[in-house]
Backbone bond lengths (Angstrom), bond angles and torsions (degrees), N, CA, C in turn:
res aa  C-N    CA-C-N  psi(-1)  N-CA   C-N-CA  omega(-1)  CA-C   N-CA-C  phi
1 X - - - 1.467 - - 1.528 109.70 -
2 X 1.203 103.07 133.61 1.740 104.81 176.89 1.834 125.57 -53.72
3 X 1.017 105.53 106.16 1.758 86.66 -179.74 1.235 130.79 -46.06
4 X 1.357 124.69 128.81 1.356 123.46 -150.41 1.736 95.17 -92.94
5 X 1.342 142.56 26.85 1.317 142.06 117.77 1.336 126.96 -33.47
6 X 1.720 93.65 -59.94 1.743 104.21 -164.87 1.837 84.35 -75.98
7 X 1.513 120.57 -59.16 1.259 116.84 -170.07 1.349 115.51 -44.57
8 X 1.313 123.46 -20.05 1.912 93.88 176.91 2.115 98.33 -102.92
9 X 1.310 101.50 -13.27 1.371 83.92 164.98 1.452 113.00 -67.58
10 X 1.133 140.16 -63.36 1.173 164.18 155.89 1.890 88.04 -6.08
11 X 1.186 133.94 -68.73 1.444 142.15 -160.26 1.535 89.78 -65.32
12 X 1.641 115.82 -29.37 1.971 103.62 -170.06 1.161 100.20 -91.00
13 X 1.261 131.66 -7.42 1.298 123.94 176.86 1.493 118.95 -81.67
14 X 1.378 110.77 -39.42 1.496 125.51 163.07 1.283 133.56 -52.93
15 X 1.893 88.41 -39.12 1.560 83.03 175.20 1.984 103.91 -91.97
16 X 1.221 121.13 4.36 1.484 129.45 158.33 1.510 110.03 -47.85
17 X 1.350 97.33 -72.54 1.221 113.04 177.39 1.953 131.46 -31.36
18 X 1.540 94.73 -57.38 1.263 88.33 174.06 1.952 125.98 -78.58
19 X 1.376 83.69 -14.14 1.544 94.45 -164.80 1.948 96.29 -84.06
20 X 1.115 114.00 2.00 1.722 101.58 -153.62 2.014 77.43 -145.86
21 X 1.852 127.03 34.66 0.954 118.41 178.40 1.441 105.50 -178.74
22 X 1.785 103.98 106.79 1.210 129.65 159.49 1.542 127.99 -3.17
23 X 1.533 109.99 99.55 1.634 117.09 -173.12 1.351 105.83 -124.43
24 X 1.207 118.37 165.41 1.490 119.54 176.03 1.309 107.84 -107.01
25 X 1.743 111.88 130.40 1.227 156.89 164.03 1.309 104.24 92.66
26 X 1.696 116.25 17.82 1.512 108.81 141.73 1.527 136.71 -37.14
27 X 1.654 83.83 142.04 1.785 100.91 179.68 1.314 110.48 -109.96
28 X 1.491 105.24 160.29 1.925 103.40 -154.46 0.911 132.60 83.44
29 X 1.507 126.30 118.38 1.474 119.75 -170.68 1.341 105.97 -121.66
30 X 1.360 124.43 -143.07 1.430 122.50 -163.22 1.153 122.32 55.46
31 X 1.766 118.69 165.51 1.587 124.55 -161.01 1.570 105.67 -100.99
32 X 1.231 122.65 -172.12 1.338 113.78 -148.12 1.671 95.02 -111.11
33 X 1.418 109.38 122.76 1.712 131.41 170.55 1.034 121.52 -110.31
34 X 1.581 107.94 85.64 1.588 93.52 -178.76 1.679 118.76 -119.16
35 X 1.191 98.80 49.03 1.418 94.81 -179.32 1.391 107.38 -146.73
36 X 1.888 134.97 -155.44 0.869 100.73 179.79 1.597 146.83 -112.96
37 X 1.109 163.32 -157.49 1.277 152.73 -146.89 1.472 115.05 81.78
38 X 1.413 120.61 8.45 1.270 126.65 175.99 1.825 119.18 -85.41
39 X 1.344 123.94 146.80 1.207 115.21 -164.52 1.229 107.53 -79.23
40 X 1.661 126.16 3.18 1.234 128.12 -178.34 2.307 111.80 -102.43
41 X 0.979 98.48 15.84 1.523 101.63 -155.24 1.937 90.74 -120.72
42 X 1.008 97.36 59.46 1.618 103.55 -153.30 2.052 86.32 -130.83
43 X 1.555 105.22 175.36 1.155 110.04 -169.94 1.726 127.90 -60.62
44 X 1.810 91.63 -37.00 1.058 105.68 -172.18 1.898 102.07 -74.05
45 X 1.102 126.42 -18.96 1.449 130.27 -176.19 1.579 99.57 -82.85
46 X 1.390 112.00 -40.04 1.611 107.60 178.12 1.700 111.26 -59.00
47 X 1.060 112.63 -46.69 1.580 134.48 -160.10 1.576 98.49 -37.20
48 X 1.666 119.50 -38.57 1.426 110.10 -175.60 1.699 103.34 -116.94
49 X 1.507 113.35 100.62 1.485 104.93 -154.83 2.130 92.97 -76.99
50 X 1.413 120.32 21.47 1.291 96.17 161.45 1.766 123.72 -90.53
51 X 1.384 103.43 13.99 1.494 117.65 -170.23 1.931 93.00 -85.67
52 X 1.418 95.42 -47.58 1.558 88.28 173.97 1.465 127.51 -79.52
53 X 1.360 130.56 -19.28 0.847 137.31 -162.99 1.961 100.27 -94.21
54 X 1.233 121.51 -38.52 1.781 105.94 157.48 1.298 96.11 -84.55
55 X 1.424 171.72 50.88 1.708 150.59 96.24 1.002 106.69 105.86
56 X 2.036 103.47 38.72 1.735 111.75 174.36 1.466 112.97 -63.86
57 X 1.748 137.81 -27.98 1.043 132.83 174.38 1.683 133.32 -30.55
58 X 1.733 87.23 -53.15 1.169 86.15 -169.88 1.998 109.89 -92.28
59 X 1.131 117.81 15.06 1.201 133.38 174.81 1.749 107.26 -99.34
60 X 1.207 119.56 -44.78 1.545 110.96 154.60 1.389 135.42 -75.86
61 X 1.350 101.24 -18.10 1.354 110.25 161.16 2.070 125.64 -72.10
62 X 1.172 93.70 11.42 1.418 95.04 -164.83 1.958 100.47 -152.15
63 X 1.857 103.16 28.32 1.253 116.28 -172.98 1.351 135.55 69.89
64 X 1.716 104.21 -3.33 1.490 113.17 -164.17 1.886 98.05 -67.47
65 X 1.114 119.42 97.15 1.197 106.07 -175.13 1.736 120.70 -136.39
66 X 1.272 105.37 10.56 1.512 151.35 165.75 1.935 93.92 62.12
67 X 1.182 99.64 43.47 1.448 107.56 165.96 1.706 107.30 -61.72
68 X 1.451 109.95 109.26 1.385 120.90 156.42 1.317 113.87 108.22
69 X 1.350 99.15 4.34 1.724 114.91 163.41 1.758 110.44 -91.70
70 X 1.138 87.26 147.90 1.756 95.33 -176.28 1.469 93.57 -108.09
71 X 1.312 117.10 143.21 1.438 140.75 165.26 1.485 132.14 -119.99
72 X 1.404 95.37 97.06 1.724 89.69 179.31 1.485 135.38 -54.03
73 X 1.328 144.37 140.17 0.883 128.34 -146.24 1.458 98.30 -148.88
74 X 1.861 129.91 76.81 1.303 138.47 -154.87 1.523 101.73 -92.20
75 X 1.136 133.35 118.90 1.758 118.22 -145.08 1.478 97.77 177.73
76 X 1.633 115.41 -169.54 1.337 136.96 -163.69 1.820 97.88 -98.20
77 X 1.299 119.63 -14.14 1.684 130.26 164.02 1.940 83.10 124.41
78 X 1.375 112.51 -157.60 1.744 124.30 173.07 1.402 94.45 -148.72
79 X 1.482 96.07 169.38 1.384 110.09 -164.45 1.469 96.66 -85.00
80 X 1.120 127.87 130.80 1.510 138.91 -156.87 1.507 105.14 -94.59
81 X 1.429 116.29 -39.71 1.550 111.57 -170.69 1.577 97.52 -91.67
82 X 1.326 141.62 0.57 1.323 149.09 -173.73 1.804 100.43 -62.06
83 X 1.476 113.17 129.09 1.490 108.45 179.47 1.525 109.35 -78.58
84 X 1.353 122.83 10.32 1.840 103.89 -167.61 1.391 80.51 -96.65
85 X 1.746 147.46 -14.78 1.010 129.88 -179.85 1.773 124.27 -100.61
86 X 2.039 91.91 -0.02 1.639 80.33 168.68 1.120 137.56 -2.97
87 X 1.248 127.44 113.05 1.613 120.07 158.42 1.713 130.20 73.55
88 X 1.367 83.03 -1.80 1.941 89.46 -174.98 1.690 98.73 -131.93
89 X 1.143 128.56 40.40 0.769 139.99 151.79 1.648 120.13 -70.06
90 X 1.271 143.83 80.54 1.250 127.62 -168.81 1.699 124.41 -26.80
91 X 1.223 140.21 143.24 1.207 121.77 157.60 1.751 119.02 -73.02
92 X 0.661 121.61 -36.03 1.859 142.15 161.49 1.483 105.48 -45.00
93 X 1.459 106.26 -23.22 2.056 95.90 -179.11 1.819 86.18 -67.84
94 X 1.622 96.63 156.86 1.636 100.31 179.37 1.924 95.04 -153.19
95 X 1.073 106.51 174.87 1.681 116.65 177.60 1.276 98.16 -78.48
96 X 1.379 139.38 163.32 1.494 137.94 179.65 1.230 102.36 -102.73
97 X 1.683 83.17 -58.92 1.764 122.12 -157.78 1.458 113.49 -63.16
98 X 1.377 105.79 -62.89 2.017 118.74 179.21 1.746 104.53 -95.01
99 X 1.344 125.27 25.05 1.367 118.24 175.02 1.393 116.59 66.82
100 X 1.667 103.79 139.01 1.813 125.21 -166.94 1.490 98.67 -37.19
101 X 1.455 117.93 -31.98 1.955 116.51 -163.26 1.329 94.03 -56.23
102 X 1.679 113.46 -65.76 1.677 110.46 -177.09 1.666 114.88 -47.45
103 X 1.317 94.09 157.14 1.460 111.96 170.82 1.381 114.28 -72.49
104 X 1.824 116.26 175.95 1.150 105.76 -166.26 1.759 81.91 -119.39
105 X 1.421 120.77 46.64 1.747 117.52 174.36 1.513 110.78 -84.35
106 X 1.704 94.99 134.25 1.551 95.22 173.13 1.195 108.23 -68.81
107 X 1.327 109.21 160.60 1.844 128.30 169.69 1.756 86.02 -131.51
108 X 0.856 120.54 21.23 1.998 89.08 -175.16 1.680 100.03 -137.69
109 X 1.585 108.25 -24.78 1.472 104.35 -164.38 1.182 155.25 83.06
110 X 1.344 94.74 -9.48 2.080 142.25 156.14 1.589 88.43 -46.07
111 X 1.069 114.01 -88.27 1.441 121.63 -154.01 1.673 132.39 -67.77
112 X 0.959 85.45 -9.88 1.408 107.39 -152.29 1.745 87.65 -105.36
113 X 1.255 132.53 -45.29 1.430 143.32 139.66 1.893 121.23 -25.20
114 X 1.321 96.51 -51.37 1.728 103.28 -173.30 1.564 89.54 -72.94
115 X 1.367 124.57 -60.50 1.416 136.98 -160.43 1.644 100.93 -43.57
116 X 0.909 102.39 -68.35 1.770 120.34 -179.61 1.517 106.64 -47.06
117 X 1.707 126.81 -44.06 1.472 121.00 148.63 1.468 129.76 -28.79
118 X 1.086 86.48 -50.94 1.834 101.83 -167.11 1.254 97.17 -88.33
119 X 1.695 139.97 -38.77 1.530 121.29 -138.14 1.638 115.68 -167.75
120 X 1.624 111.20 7.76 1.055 118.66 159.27 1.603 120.53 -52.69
121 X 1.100 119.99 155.08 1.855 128.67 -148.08 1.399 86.69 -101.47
122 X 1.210 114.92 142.15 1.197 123.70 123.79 1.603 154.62 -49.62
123 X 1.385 92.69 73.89 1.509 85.53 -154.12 2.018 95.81 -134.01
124 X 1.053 110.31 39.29 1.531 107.17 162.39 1.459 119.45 78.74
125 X 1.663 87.89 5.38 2.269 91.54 -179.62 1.363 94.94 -136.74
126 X 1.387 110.73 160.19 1.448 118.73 171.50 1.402 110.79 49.79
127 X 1.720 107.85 -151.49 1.436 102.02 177.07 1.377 113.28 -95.54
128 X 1.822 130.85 178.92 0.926 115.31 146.50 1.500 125.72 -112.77
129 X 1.537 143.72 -178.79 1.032 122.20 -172.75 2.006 116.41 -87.54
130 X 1.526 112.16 -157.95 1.308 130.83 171.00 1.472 100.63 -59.96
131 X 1.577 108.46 -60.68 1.430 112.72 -163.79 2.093 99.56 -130.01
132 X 1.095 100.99 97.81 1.473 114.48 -162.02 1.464 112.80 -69.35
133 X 1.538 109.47 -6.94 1.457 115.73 -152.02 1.848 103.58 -133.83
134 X 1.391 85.14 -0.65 1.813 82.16 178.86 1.816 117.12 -96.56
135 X 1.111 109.89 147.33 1.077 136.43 -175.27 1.727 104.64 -74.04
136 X 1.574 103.11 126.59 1.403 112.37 -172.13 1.364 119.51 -128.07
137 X 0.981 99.30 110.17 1.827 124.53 -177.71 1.381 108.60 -88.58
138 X 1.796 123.29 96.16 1.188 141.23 -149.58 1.611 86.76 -111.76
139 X 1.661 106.38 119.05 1.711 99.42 169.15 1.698 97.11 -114.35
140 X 1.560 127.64 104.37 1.242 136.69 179.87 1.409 105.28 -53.39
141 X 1.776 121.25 104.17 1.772 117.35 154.56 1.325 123.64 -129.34
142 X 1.641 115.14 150.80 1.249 131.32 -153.43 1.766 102.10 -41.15
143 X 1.275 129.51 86.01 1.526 107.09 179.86 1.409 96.98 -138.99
144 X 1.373 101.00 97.77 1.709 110.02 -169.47 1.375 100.88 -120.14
145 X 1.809 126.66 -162.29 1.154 117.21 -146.81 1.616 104.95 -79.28
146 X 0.999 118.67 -34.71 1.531 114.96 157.43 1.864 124.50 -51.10
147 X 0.920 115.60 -38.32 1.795 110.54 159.42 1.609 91.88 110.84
148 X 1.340 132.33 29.08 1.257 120.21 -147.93 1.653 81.54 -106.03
149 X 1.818 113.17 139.16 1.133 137.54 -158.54 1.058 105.25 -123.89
150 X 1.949 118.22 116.34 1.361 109.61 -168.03 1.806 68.75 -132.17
151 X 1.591 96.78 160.29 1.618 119.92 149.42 1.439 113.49 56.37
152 X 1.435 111.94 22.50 1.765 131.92 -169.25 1.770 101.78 -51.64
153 X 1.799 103.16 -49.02 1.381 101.56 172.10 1.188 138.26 -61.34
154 X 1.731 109.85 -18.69 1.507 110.69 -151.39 1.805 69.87 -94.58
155 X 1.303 129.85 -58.78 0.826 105.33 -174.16 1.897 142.13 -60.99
156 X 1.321 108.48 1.78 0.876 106.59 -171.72 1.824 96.86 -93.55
157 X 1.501 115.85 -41.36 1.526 108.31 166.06 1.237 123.29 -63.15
158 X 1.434 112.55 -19.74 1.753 92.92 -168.79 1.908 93.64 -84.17
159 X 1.362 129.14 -23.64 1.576 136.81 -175.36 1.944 94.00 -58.02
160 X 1.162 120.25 -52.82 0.984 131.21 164.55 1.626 146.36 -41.02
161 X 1.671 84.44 -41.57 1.600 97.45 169.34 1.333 116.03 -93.14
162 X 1.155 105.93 -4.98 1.508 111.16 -163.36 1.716 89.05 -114.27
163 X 1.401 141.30 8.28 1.627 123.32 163.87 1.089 119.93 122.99
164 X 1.501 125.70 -3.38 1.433 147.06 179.78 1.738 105.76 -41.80
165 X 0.675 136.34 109.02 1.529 147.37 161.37 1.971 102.35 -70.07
166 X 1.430 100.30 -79.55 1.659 94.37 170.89 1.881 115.85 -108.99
167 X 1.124 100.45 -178.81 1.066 90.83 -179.54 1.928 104.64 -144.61
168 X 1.247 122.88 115.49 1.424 124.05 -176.60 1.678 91.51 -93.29
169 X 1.446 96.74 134.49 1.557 111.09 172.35 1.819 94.93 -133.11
170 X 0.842 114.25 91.69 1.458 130.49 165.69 1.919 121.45 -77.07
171 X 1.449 110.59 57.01 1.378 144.79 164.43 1.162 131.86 -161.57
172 X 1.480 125.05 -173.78 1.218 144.85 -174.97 1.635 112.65 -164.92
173 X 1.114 90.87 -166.44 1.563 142.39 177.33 1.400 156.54 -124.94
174 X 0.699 113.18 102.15 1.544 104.05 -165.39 1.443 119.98 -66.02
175 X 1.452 124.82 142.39 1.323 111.90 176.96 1.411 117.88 -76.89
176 X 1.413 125.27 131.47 1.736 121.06 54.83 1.287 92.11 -114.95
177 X 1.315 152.33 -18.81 1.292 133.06 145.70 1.361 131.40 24.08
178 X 1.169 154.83 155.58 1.103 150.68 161.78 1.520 104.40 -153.82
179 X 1.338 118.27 153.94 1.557 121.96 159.40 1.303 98.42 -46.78
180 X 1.704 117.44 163.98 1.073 150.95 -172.49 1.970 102.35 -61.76
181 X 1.347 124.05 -156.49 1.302 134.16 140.30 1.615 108.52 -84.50
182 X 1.457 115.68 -58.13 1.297 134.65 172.10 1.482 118.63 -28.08
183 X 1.424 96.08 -66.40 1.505 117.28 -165.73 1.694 92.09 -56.44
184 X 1.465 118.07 -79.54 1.087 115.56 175.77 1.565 145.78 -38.89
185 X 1.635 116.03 -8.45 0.968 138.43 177.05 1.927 98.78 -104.23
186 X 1.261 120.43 -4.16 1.546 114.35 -176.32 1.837 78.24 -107.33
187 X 1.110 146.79 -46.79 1.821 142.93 -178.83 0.874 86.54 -60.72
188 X 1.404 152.00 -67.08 1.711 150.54 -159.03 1.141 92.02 -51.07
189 X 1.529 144.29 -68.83 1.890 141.29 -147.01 1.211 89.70 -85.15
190 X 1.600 129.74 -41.88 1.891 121.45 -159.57 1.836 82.79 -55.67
191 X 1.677 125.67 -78.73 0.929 128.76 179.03 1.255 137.29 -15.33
192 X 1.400 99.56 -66.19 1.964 113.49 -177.93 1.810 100.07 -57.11
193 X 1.848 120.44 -29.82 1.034 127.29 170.88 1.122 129.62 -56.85
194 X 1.302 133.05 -15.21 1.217 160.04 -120.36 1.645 141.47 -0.58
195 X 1.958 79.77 48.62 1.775 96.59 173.35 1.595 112.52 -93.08
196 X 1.133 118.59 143.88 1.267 122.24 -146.31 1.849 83.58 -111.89
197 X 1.700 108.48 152.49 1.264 109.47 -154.32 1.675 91.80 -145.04
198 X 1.544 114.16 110.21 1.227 127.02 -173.05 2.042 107.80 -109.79
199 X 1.193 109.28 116.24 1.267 130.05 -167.24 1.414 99.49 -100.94
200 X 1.635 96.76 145.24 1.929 99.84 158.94 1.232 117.42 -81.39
201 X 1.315 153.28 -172.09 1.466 148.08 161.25 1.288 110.45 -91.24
202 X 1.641 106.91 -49.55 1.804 117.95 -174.80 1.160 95.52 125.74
203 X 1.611 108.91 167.24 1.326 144.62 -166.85 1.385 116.64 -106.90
204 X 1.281 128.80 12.93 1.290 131.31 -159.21 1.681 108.68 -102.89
205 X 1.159 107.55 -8.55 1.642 98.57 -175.29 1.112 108.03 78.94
206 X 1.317 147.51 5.76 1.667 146.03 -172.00 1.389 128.46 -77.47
207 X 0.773 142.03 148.99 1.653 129.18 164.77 1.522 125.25 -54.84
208 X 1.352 110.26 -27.07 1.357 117.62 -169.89 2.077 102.79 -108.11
209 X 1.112 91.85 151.06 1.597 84.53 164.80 1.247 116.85 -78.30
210 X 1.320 119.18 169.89 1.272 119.52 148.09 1.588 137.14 -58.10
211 X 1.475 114.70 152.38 1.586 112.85 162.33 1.679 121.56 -94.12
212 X 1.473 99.69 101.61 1.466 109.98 85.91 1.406 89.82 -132.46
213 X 1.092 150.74 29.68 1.660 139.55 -150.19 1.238 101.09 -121.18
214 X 1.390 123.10 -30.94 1.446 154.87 -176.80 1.931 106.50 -54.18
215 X 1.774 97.09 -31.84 1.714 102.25 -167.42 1.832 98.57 -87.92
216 X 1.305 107.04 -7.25 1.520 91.98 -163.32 1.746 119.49 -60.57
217 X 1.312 109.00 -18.29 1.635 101.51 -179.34 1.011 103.83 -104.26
218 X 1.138 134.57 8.18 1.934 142.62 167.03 1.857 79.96 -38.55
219 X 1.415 91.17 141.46 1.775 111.71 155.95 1.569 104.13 -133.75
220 X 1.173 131.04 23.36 1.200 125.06 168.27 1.626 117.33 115.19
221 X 1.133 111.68 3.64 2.017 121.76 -176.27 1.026 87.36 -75.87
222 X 1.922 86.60 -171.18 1.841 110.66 179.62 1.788 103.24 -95.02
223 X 1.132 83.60 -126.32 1.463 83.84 -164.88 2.128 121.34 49.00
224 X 0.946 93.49 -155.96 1.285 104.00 175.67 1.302 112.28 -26.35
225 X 1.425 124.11 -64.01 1.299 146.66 179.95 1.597 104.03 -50.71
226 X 1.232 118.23 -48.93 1.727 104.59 -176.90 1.287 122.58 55.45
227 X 1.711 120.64 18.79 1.262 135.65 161.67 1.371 108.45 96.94
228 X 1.591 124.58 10.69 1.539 134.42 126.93 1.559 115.54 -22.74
229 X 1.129 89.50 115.22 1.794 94.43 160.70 1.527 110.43 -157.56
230 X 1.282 95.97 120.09 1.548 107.30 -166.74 2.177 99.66 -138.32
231 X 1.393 119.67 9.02 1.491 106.67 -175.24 1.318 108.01 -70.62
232 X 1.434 114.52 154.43 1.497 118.63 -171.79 1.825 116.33 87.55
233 X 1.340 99.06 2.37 1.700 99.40 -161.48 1.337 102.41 -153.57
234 X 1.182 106.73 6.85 2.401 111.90 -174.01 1.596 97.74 -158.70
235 X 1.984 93.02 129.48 1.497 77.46 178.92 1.828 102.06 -128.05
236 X 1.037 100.42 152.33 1.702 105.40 167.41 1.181 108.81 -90.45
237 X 1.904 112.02 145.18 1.466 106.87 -176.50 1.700 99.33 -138.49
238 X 1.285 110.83 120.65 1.761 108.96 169.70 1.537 113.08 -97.61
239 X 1.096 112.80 -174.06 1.583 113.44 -155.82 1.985 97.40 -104.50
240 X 0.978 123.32 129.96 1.374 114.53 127.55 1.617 140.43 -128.20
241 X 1.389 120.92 168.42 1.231 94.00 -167.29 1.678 135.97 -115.86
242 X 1.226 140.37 -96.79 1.041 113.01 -173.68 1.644 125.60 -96.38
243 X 1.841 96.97 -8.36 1.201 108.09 174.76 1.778 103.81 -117.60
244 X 1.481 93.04 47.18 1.835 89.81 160.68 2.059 107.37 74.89
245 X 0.973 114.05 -33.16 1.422 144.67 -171.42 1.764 100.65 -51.57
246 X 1.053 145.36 107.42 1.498 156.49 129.34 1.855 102.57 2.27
247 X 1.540 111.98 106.73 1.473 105.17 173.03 1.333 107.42 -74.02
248 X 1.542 108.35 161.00 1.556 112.96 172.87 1.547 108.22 -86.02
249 X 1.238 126.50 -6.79 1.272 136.11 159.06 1.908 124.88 -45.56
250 X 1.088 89.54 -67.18 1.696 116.76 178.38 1.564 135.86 -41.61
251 X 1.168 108.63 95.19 1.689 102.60 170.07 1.389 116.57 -18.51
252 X 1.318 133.06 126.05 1.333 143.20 149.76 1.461 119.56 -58.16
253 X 1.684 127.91 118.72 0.803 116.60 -171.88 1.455 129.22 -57.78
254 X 1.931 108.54 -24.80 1.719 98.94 164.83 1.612 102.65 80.04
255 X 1.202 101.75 -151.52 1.591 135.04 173.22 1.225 113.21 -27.21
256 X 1.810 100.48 -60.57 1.448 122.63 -142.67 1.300 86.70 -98.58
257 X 1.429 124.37 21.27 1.854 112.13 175.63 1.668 129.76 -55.25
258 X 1.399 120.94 -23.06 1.127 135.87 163.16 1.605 127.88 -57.08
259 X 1.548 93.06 -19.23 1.642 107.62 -170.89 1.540 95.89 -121.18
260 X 0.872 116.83 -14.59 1.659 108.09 177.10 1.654 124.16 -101.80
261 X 1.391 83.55 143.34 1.767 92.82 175.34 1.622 109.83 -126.80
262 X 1.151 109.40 173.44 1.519 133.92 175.90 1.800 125.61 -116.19
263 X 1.311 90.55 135.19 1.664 91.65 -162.60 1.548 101.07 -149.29
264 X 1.440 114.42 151.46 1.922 112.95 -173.43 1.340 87.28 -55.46
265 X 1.702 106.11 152.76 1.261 121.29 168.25 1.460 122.02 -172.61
266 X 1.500 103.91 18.98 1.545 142.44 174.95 1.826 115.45 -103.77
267 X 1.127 106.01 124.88 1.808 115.14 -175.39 1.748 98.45 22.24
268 X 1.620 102.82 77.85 1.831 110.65 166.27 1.259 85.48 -102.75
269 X 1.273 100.57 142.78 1.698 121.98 154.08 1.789 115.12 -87.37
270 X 0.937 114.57 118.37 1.202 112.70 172.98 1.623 112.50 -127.18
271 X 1.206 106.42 -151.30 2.015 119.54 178.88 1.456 103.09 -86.00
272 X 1.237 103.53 145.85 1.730 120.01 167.51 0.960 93.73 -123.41
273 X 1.696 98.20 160.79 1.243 110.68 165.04 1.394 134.35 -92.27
274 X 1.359 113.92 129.59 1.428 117.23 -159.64 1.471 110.54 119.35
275 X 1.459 119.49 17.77 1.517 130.62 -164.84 2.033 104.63 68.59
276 X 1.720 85.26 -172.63 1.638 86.81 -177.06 1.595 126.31 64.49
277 X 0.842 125.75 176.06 1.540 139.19 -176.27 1.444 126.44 -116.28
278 X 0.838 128.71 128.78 1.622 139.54 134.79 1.723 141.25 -79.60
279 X 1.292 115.08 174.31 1.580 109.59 178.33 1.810 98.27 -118.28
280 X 1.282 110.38 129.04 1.465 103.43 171.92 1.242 97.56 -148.15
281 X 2.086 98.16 149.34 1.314 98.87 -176.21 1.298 113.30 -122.46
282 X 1.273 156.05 159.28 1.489 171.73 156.70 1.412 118.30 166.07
283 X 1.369 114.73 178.52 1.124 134.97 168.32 1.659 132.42 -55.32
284 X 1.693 87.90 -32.52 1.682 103.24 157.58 1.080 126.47 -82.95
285 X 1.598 121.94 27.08 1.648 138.15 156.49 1.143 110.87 -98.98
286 X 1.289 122.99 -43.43 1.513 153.11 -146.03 1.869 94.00 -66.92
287 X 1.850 95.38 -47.39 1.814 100.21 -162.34 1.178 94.51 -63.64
288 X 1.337 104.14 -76.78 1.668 106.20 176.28 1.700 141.30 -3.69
289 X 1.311 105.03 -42.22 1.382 113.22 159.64 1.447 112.09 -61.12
290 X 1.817 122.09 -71.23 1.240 125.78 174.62 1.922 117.39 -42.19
291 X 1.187 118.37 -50.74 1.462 120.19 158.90 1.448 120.39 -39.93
292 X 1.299 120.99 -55.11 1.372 119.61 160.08 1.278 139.85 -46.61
293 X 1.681 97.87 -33.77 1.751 113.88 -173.58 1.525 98.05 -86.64
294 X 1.803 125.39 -22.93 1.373 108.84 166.70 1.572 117.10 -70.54
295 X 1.038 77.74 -31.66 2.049 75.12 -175.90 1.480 117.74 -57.42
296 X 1.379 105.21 -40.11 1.269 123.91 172.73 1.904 104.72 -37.26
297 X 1.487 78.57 -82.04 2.255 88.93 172.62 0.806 112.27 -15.75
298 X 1.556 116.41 -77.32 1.317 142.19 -149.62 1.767 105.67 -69.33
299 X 0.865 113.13 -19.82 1.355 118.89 160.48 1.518 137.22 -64.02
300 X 1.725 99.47 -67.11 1.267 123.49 175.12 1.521 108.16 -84.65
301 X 1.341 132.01 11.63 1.212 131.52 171.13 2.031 115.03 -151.68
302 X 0.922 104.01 62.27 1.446 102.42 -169.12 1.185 140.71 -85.16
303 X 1.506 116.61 17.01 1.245 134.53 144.43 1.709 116.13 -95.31
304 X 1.236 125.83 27.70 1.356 125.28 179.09 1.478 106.93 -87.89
305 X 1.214 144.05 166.57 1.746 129.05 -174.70 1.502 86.68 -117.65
306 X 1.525 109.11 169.71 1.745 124.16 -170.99 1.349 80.79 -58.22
307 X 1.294 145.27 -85.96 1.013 146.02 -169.51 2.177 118.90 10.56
308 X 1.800 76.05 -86.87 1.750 93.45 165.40 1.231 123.15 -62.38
309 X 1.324 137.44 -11.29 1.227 121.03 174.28 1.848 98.24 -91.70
């Protein structure tokens, strides 16, 4: 198995690659800056060193900033009056769990954490995110300190119907568990749709990931899969941390090694709620970066299929 050192260097180089190299019906123009004197290489960009560590510089330095991509955001809701999310809050994010009337405000700090990964602003405080400029479609579900998972599907179709490009689901399951029939038939349409669906592994230290993260290399068998097939289009993400290094925390990708990647997800600073920052650690930091770095693509390259990004 590849050491997942070289493998997430290996992932910043790739995503170097596309971001710093001529595609057709790319968005963004200008020549390639990737070092420093850029208006993005500033304190607030240092503040979360997993921005440097996947090779977001030179992807904001060259506009990649996933302006006009929508990002689903399946979670505890975000803090709504928080300024790093000014204005890009989707109107279409809705409550799943307590119904569209309720708001989609965190109470727990889960979400509002991943969001700020992916999509905190650039705006000269705290941190900013992967993709600073994308639009976030927050579907609020029951996932409090117990992990208890209500309405995973509704939210995963309504993220979907409403414009979702990717979709960060920052949970699991424990095995023998499995997604629902439901649940798995709402990943089947996000997919066949071609919204791309980025999973945590889990926190358990295990060999195997977690489920739902567990389905991503399904091509359609039994077993686990139950005629799931989503590879090329779902990704698993485990944690590493600030020196590139495999946490002892982190689901092992296992099985699903073909579909999984690695991303910081050890002491990140991200958004709290109530403005300002915190440090939080798991695997449900980890996606967030990779969610961001699609948006990114999918931006600056928008004829690429889920596939290629």
């Amino acid at each position: 198995m590849m050491n997942k050192k070289i493998f997430v260097i290996y992932f910043k180089l790739i995503f170097l690659l596309f971001l710093t190299t001529s595609c057709g019906g790319g968005g963004g123009g200008g020549g390639i800056n990737s070092s420093g004197g850029s208006s993005f290489n500033t304190a607030e960009f240092q503040s979360n060193f997993g921005l440097s560590r996947i090779g977001a510089l030179t992807a904001l330095n060259n506009n990649g900033t996933g302006s006009g991509i929508i990002v689903g955001v399946l979670d505890t809701g975000i803090d709504i009056d928080n300024i790093e999310f000014s204005g890009r809050i989707s109107n279409n994010s809705s409550n799943i769990t307590e119904g569209a009337a309720v708001n989609v405000d965190d109470k727990e700090g889960h979400g509002t954490a991943v969001a700020g990964i992916i999509g905190a602003a650039k705006n000269d405080s705290g941190i900013h995110g992967v993709a600073p400029s994308s639009i976030l479609l927050v579907k609020k579900l029951n996932i409090g300190a117990a992990l208890t998972l209500l309405n995973v599907d509704v939210g995963i179709n309504s993220a979907v119907s409403n414009g979702a490009k990717v979709i960060n689901m920052s949970f699991g399951t424990d095995a023998p568990a499995l997604p629902s029939a439901s649940e798995q038939a709402a990943m089947q349409n996000a997919v066949d749709q071609g919204v791309i669906l980025v999973v945590a592994t889990g926190n358990s230290s295990l060999s195997q990931v977690l489920n739902f993260a567990r389905l991503a290399d399904c091509t359609g068998g039994g077993g686990i899969c139950n005629g799931f097939n989503a590879r090329g289009r779902m990704i698993a993400v485990n944690a590493v941390d600030s020196n590139n290094n495999e946490t002892a925390f982190g689901n092992r990708c296992g099985d699903t090694s073909t579909a999984c990647m690695v991303a910081p997800g050890q002491n990140i600073n991200s958004t709290s709620i109530g403005g300002g920052t915190s440090v939080v650690t798991g695997t449900s930091f980890s996606a967030p970066h990779v969610t961001g770095a699609v948006a990114v693509l999918l931006q600056k390259f928008p004829t690429i299929t889920p596939s290629d990004a």
